[in-house]
Structure formats: C-alpha cells, structure tokens
N, C-alpha and C positions, 0 to 999 in steps of 0.2 A: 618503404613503410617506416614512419617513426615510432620506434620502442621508450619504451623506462623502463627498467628493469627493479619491481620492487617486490623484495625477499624472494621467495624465485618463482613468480608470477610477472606476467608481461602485460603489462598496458598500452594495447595501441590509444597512440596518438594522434594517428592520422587525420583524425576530422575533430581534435579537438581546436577552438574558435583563438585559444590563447590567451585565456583568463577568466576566471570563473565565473560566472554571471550569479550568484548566488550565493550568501554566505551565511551559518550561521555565527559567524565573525569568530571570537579570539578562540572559543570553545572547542573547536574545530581543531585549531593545532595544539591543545592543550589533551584533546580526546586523539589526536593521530600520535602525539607522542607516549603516552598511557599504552595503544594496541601496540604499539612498535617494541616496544620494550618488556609489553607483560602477555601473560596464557589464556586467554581464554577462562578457564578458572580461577582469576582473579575481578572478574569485571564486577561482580555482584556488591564484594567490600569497599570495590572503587565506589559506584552505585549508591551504596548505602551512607558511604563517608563524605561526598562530595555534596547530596541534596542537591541538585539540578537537574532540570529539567531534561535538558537536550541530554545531557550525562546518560541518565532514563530510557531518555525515547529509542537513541539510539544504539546504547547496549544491553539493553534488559532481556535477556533470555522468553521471555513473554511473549515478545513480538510472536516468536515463530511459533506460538501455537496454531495462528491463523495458516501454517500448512495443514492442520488435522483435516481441512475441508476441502485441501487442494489434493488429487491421486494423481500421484508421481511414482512411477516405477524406475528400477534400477536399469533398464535398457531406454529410458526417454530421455529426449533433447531439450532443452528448457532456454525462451529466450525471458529475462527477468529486466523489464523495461523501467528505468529509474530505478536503480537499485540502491543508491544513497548510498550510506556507509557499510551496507554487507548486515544490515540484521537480518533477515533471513536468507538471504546466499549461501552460507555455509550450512543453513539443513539443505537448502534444495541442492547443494554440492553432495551433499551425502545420501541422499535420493536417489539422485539423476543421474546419468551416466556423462553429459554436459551441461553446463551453464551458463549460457552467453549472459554477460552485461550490458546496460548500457544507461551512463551516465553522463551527467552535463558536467558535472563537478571533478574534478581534477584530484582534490583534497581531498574530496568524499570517498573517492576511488582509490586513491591511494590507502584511506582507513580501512575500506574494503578487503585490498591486496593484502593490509599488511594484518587483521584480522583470519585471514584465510590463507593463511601462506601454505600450512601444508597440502594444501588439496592440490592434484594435479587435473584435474578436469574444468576448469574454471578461466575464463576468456573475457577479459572489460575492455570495451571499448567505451573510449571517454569522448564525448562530444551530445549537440543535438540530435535526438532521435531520429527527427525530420530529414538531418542529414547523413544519420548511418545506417538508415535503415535502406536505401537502394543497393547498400550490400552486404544485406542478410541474407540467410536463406531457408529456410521453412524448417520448424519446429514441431515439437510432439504439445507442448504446452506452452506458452503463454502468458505471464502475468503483471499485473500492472496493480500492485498492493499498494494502494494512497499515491496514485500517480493518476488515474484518470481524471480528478477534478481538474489536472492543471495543464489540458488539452489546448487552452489558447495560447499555451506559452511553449509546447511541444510542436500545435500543427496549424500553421498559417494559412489562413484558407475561409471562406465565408463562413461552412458549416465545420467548426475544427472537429467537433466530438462525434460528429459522424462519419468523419474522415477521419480519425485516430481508432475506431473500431475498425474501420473497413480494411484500413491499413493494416492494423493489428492481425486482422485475421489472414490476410494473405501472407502472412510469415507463418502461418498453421497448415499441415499436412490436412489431408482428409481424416476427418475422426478428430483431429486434435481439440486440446482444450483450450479457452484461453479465461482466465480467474482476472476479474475486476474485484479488488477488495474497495471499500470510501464509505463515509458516511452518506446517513440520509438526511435530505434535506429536511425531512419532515419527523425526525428522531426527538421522542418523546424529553430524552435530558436538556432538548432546546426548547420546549413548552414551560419544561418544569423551573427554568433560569439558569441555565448554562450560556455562554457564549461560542456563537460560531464558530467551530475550531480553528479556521484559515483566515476571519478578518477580526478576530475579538468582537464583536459585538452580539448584541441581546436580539436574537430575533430576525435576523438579518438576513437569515436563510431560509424560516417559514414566510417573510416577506417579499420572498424571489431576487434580492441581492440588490433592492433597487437604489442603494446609496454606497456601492463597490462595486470594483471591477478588477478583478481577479479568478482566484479557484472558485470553482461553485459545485455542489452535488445537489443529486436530485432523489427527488422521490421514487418508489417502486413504480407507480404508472409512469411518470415520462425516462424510465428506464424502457419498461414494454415498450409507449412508443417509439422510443430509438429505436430498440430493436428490430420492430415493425418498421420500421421506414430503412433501416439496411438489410433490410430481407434475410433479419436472423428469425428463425423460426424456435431451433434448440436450445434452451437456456432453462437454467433451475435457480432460484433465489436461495442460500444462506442466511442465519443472523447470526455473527459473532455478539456476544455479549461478556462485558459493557460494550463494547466497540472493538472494530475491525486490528484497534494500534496494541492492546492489551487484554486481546479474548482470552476467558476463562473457559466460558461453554461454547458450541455453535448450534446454535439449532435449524431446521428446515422446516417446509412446509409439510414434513411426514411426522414430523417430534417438533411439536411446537411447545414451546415454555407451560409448566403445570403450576397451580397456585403457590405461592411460597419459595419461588424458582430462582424471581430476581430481585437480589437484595443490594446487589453490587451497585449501587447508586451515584456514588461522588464522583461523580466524573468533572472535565476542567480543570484536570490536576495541576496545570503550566497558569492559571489563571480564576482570577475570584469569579464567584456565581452566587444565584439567590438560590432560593429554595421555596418555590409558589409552592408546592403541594408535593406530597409523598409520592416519590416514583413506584417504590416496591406495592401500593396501595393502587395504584394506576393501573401496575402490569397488572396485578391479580383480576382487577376487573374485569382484563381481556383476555381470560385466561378461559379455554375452549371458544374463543373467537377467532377471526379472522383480523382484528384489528391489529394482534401485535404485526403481523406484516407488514402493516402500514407505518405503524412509528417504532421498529426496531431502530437502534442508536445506529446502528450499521448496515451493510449489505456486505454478502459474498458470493458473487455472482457468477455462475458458472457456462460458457455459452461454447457448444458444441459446433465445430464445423461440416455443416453436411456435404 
C-alpha cells in the first residue's frame, strides 16, 4: 500500500489514477497553502479579505450546518463519498467515531488532511469511487453532500444514478442512513433568474439539461421515482434553505416554511442573475401548501436501509 504522510494523517494512494482529473486551478494551492500553515480560527478573516468564491465555498464554516439534518452518533462509522477539501469532515470527525474519505482529487485531499490534522479517526482514500469502493466495507451512515449530481462521472454504466445509489447503499449496515444533500432541479431561485449552479446558464435545469451534458439534479418526483425503481421504500425529504452549500434553516415535511420565513434570496453568489419577481413574495404564497416541496432551492434527503 502506498502512503503520504500529511501532518499526521495518512492518505492512501492506492487506487489514486496519478493526476488529478479536476481542478479548481491556481486557487487550490493558494487555499492548500493558507490550511497548512494557519488554525482553523483563522479562515473566516482569510474569507473576508480575500472576496472569492471558492475561498467561500470551501472554507466557510456554513457549509456544516447541513449536518443539523444528518444524526450522527458518537459510536457510528461514517463513509463521506467526495469529500472535497474537508468542509464538513471535520464536524462529522467530531460526531462520528470514524470517517472514511473518498476523493478523486489529490490536492483536495491533501487540503482536507491538512485542515483536520488533529483528528485521529479520519481515513481518505484518494482515487475514483468506482474504483475504491470494492474495498470498503459497510457503514452506520453514508453521505454524498453536492456529490450525487455528478454520478456519470463517479459511475460508468447505462443507468449511473441508479447504480450509485444502489452501490451507495451496500456500503450501509442494516438500519443505516445514507444523506443525499444537491439542489432541485425545479428550485424556485431558478424560475425567479438564477443560473444553474453546475453549467451557468438560465433555465437549463427546469428545461431538463437539453443543451449540456454534465451534472444534473432532479426534481422531488423523479427522486421518488428513483427510489421506486431501486426498491427504496424508506426515505424522508429535507429543505435546507437558501440551499444545501449554505443552509441557514432546514425544514421538512413536519415544519414546513411559515409566512415571512424566507427572506434569504440572493442566491448565485459566484455568478450574475436577474431578478423576474420577488422570491420572499413567491415563498409566502406557498406558505400552508404543499408547493414549497416542490420548488425548495435544495433537497436533504434522508433514505433508510431496510
């Protein structure tokens, strides 16, 4: 087995391809040298002084509110599928009793290790999931937070997204959980003039992706029928709001949104948008309905193994 040894965390190499297939280019080692050198309590003033994006996405303490929706005990095993550079690994390190990795990115993972160095329950293995996953071994939970849209490039195969669940879930004990966090296809800040989060464009994803081909997210029904068609039975919907990358609130189908609730609008923040019509005016409409279901900005999807 091949090792790196970084800060004193170990990243298997084994089934890494040997070179990264993904970048977000110079940022990347400008942001690996920042975690290497500074605490955790420093990233917010980095954050603030630098005004960029990926700077943001990737270190903003925000991301991990989207655990408040994930139950993680101090005695469960956690595999976290695309874990990118460690925005949420280090809560679910502090959770979980372990945390397997698993990333394509080299770099990523190294920002990861070197973000998380004090933690001793923490394991990344760097490579295609497709190909680290025949030696995993079953888990208490399961998460795939902004990783399931980009199942054709994870899992090669006719039907990839039906086969990245089904896969997904055979790394789950009986009982276990496995959390799908991604946006909806049909998410109201893409009516109201946002751009598709994954191809920039206007519309692209209520129009079913038919001028790209890449990541796609779907709607709450052709989530159900996934489900249905992999013979998941047990699953409960989330809404992080604004969305799954920087929830404020979460709501469900038991505590859905009350008039006045959602103000939090500008979303697109890496990118320009219009503004057809008032989102906070939109949500109140649907507010004691059934529609915010339908066009929350996100899902958080929770699917139990029976």
């Amino acid at each position: 087995m091949k090792n790196n040894q970084t800060a004193n965390l170990s990243l298997d190499l084994t089934y890494y391809p040997g070179k990264d297939l993904y970048t977000d280019g110079a940022i990347e080692d400008e942001i690996l040298a920042f975690v290497r050198d500074n605490p955790p309590s420093a990233y917010e003033d980095y954050i603030a002084k630098r005004k960029n994006w990926a700077v943001l996405y990737h270190l903003s303490y925000i991301r991990q509110n989207i655990l408040a929706g994930v139950g993680i005990s101090n005695d469960d095993t956690v595999l976290e599928i695309g874990s990118g550079m460690g925005a949420i690994t280090g809560k679910l390190c502090e959770k979980a009793m372990s945390v397997t990795c698993v990333e394509l990115s080299k770099k990523r993972s190294e920002i990861n290790a070197f973000r998380n160095r004090d933690m001793d329950n923490l394991k990344i293995y760097v490579g295609n999931f497709e190909t680290v996953e025949p030696h995993l071994g079953e888990f208490d939970v399961v998460t795939l937070i902004g990783v399931f849209e980009y199942g054709r490039s994870y899992i090669h195969s006719e039907e990839p997204y039906k086969d990245f669940l089904k896969i997904a879930l055979r790394h789950l004990k009986p009982g276990g959980r496995l959390y799908i966090a991604i946006e909806n296809r049909l998410g109201l800040k893409y009516f109201a003039g946002c751009k598709e989060d994954h191809v920039g464009k206007n519309f692209e994803g209520i129009e079913g992706y038919t001028t790209t081909n890449g990541a796609v997210t779907f709607s709450r029904g052709e989530f159900e029928h996934l489900f249905s068609d992999c013979g998941i039975s047990s699953y409960r919907f989330m809404y992080p709001y604004p969305d799954y990358k920087f929830p404020m609130q979460i709501f469900s189908d038991e505590r859905l949104p009350k008039t006045g609730e959602l103000t939090m609008n500008l979303m697109n923040m890496d990118q320009s948008r219009y503004m057809l019509f008032d989102e906070a005016k939109a949500y109140d409409s649907m507010a004691g309905t059934d529609y915010f279901k339908t066009f929350s900005n996100s899902f958080l999807i929770e699917v139990t193994k029976e």
